[in-house]
C-alpha positions as CSV (number, residue, x, y, z in Angstrom):
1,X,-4.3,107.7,5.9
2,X,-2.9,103.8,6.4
3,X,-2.3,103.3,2.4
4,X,-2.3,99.7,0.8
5,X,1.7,98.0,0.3
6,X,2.3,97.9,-3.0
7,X,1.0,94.7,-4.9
8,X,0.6,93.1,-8.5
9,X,-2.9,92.2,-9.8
10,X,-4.2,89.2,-12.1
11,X,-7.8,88.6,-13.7
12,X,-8.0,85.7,-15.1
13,X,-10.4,84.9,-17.4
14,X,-11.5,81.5,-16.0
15,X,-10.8,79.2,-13.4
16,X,-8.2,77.1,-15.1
17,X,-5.8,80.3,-15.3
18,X,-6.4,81.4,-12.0
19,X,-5.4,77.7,-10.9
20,X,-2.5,78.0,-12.8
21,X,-1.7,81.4,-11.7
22,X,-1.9,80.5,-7.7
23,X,0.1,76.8,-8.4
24,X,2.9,79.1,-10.0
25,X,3.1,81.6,-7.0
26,X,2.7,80.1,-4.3
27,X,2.4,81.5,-1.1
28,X,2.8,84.8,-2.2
29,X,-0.5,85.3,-4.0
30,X,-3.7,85.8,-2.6
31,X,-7.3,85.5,-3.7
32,X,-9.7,88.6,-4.3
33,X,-13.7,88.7,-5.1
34,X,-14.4,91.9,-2.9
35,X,-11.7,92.8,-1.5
36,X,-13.8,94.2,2.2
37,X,-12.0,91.6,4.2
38,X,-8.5,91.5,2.2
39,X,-7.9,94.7,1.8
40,X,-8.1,96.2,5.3
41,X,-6.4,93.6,6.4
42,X,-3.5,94.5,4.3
43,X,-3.4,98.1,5.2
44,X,-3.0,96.8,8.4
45,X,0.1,95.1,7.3
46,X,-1.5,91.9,8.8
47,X,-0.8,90.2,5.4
48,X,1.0,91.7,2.2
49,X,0.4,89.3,-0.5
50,X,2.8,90.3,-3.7
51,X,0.1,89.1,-6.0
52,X,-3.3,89.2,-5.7
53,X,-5.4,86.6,-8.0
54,X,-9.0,88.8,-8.8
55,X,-12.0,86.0,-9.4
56,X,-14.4,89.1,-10.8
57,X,-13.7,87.8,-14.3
58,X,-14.4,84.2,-13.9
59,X,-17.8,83.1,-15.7
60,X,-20.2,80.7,-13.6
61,X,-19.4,82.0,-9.8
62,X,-21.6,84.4,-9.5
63,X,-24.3,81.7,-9.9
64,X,-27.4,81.5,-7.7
65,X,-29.7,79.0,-7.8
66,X,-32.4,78.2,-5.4
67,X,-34.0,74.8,-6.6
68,X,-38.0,73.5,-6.0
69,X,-36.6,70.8,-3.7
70,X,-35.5,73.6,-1.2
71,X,-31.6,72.9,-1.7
72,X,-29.7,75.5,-3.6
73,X,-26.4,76.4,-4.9
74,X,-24.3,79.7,-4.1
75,X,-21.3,80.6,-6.3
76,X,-18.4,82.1,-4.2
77,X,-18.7,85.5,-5.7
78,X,-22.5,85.8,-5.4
79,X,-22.8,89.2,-3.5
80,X,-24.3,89.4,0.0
81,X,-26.0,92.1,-1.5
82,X,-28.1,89.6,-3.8
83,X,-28.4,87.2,-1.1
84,X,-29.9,89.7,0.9
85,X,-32.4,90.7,-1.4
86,X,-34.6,87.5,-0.3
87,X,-35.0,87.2,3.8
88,X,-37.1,84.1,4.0
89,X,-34.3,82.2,3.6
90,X,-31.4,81.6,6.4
91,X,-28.6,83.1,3.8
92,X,-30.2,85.9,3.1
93,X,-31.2,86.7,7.3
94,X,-27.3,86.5,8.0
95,X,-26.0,87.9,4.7
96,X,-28.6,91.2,5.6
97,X,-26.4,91.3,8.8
98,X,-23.3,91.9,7.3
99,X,-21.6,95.6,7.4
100,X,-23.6,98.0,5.7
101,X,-25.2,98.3,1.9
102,X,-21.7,99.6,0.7
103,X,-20.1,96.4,2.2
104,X,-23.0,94.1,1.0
105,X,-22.3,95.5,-2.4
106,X,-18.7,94.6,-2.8
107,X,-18.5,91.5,-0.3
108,X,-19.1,87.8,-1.6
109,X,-20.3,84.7,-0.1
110,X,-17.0,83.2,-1.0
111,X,-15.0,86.1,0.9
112,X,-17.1,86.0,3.7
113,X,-17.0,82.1,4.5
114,X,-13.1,82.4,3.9
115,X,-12.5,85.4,6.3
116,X,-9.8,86.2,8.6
117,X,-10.3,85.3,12.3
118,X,-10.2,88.4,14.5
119,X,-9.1,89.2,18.1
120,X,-8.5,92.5,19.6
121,X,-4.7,92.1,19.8
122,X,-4.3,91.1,16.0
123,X,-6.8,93.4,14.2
124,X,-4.6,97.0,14.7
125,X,-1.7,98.6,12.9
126,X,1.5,97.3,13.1
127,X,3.0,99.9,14.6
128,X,0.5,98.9,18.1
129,X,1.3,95.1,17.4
130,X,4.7,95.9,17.8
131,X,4.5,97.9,20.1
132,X,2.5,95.5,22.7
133,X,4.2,92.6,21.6
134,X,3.6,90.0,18.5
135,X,1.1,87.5,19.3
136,X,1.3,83.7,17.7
137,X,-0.8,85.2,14.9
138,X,1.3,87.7,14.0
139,X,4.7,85.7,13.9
140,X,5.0,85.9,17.4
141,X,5.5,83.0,20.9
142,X,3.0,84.0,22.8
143,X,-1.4,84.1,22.7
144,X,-1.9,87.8,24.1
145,X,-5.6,86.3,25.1
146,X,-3.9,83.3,26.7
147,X,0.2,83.7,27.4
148,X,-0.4,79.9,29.1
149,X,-1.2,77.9,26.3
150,X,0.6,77.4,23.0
151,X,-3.1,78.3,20.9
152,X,-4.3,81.1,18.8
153,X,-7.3,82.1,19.7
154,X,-8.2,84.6,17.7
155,X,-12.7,83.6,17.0
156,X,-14.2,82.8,13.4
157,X,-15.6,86.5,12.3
158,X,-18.2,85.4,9.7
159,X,-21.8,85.6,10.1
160,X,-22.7,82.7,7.3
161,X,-20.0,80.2,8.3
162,X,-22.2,79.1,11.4
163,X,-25.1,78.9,9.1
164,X,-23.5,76.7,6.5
165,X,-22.5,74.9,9.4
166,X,-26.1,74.2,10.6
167,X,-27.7,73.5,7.4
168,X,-25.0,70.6,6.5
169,X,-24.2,72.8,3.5
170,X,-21.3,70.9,1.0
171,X,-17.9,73.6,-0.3
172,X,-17.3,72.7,-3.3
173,X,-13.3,73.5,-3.8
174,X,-11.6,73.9,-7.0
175,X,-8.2,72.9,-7.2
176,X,-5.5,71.9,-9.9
177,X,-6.0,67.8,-9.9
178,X,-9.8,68.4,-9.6
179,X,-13.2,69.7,-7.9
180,X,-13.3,68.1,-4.3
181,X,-15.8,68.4,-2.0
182,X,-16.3,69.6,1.4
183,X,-18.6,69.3,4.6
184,X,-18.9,73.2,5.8
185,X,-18.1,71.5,9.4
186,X,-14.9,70.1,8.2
187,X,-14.0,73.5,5.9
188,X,-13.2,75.0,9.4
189,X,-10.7,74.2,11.4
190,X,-10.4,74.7,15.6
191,X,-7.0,77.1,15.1
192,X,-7.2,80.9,14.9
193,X,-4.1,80.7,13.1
194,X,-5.1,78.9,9.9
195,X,-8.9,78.7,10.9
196,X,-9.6,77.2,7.3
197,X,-9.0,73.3,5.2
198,X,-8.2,75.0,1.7
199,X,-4.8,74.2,0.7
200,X,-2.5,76.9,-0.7
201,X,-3.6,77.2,-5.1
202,X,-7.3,76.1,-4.4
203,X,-9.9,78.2,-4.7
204,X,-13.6,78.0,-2.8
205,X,-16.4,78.4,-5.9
206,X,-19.6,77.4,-4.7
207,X,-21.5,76.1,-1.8
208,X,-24.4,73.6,-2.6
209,X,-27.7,73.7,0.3
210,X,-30.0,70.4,0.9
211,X,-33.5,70.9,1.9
212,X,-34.3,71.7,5.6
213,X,-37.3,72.8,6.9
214,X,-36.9,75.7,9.6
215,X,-33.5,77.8,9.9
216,X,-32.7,80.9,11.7
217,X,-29.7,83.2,12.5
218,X,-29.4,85.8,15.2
219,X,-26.5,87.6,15.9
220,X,-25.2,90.0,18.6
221,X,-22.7,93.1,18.1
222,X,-22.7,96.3,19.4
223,X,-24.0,98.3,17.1
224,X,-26.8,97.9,14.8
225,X,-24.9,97.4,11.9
226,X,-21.3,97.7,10.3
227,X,-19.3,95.6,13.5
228,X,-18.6,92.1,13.0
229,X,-20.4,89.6,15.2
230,X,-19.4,89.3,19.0
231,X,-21.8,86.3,18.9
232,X,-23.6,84.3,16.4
233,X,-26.5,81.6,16.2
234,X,-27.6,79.6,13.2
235,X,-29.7,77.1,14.0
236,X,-31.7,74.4,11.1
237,X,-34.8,72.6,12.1
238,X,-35.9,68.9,10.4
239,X,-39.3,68.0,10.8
240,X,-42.2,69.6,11.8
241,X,-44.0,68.7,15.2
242,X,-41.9,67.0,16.9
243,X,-38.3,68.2,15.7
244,X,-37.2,65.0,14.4
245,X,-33.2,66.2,13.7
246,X,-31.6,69.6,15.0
247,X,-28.3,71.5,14.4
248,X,-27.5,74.5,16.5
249,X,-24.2,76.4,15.7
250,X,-22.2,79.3,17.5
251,X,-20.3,82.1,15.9
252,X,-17.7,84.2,17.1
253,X,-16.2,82.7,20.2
254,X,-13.7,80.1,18.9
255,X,-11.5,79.6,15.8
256,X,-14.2,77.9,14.5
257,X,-18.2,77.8,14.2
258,X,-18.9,74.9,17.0
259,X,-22.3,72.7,17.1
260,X,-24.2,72.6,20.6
261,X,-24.2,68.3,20.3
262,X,-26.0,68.3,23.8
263,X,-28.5,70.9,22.9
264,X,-29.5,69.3,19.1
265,X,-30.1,65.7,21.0
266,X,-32.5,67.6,23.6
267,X,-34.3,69.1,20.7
268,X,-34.9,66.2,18.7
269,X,-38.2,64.3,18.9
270,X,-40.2,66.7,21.5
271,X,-41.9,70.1,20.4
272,X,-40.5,73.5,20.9
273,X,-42.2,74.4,24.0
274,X,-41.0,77.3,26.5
275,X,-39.3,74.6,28.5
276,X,-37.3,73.2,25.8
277,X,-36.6,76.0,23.8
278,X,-35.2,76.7,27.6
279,X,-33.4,73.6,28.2
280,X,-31.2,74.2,24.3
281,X,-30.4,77.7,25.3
282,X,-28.7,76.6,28.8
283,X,-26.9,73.7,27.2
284,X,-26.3,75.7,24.2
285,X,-24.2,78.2,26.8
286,X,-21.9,75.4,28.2
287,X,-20.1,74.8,25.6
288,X,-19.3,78.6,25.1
289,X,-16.0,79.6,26.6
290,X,-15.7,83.4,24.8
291,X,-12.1,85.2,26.3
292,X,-11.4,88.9,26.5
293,X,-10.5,89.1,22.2
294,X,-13.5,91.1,21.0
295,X,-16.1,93.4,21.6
296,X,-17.3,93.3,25.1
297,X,-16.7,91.2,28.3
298,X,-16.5,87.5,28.0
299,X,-19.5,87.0,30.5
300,X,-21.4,89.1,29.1
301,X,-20.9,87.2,25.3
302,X,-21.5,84.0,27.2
303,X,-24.8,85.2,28.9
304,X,-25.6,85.9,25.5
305,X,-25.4,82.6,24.1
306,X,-28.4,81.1,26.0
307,X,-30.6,84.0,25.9
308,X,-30.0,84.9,21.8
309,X,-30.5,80.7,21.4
310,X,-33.4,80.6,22.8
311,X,-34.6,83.5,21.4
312,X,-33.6,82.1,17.8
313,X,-35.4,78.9,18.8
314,X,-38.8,81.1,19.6
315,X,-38.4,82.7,16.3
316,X,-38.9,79.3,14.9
317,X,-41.4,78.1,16.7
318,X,-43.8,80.9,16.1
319,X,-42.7,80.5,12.2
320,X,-43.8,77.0,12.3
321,X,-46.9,77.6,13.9
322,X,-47.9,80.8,11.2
């Protein structure tokens, strides 16, 4: 049995102590709603915060509010579980993706959003890391995926980062001067090694949705449930017939979730027809350059991208048309 290092736990009782808390640790503390991605990670021995900062106590962030407008607002420690509950909504699709009901239980949006980027050669014991050689992640000189380059590629592992991503959702990040706000597109950064904008003592509470009218997510993995995503797609729809704005959104084979530019513009003012639903899913696949880090062969991952697009874009279509 791998066992957990030994650690020191805080619940604050509201936001302002956990603030003040984090400024006075530093580095060594780390954040906890959960615990499904944190916790494996540190019997792993991947990371070993000395204090861990629990948000379970803190009124107002397990909020969730889905307004008449169509926008909404998700507190960080919402469960996926809850967000599950309600499929007709692009959250709740991807949330329902997630692990398994155990996992949903525990896990939070907030977590989930915030979660360590994964790669085949990072995600073991320490004993194997060692063993094969540490990789820029892990302290090491060298990317295992690619010894040439001086990048970490280790690929975004969250199913609702993508779909935050394509429904223009705003983070709304609480730190000690202030509440600041975020683009989800600008949350993430393009570096497996510190894949994410929040700086070290703030904490993510909320998320805040505007209006769309059509979003989807499909995601690929090899089994049915529990594994994390090998490939996801989150597209959000504005407009009726034609499309009159588009955002298309890939999961799982980069640092971070990466928009389809060439594949939205194609979208936008013509109709979802076979032929362009076609055209998004081929353009969609360019931009997709998945290396040997997860689950599966990279060509295989990349096939996938234009053939789980386009299926996500037929999914809409016939939604529309219902």
């Amino acid at each position: 049995m791998i066992r957990l290092p030994e650690f020191r736990l805080v619940e604050p009782a509201s936001l302002e102590e956990a603030l003040g808390v984090l400024a006075d640790a530093g580095p060594r503390a780390a954040v906890v709603a959960g615990g499904t991605g944190l916790f494996p990670n540190m019997k792993r021995r991947t990371t070993a915060p000395e204090l861990i900062v629990s948000l379970g106590r803190i009124p107002g962030l397990a909020t969730l509010e889905r307004r008449p407008d169509g926008s909404a607002w998700i507190g960080s420690s919402v469960t996926l579980e809850l967000l599950a509950r309600d499929r007709s909504w692009v959250p709740g699709q991807a949330a329902a993706e997630v692990g398994s009901p155990q996992i949903r239980a525990m896990a939070t949006l907030g977590g989930n959003l915030c979660v360590e980027t994964r790669c085949n050669f990072y995600d073991m014991t320490e004993e194997w890391r060692e063993a094969v050689g540490w990789c820029l992640k892990a302290g090491g000189d060298t990317c295992q995926v690619a010894p040439k380059g001086d990048k970490c590629w280790a690929v975004v592992s969250s199913d609702l980062a993508p779909v935050m991503v394509a429904l223009e959702a705003v983070f709304h990040v609480a730190a000690p001067a202030g509440t600041r706000e975020v683009a989800a597109g600008d949350f993430y950064a393009d570096d497996g090694l510190r894949h994410i904008t929040l700086q070290s003592g703030e904490i993510l509470i909320g998320v805040e949705i505007p209006p769309v009218h059509r979003a989807g997510y499909r995601k690929v993995r090899r089994r049915g449930a529990i594994d994390f995503p090998i490939l996801g797609v989150a597209a959000a729809l504005h407009g009726t017939a034609p499309v009159a704005r588009a955002r298309i959104v890939l999961g799982a084979v980069s640092p971070r979730p990466m928009r389809a530019l060439a594949a939205e513009k194609a979208l936008e003012g013509r109709e979802l027809t076979p032929e362009a639903i076609t055209e998004a899913g081929e353009l969609t696949a360019k931009i997709a350059r998945p290396l040997d880090n997860t689950d599966l062969t990279p060509r295989y991952r990349r096939r996938m991208v234009a053939v789980t697009t386009s299926r996500l874009l037929a999914d809409l279509a016939d939604a529309n048309a219902s």
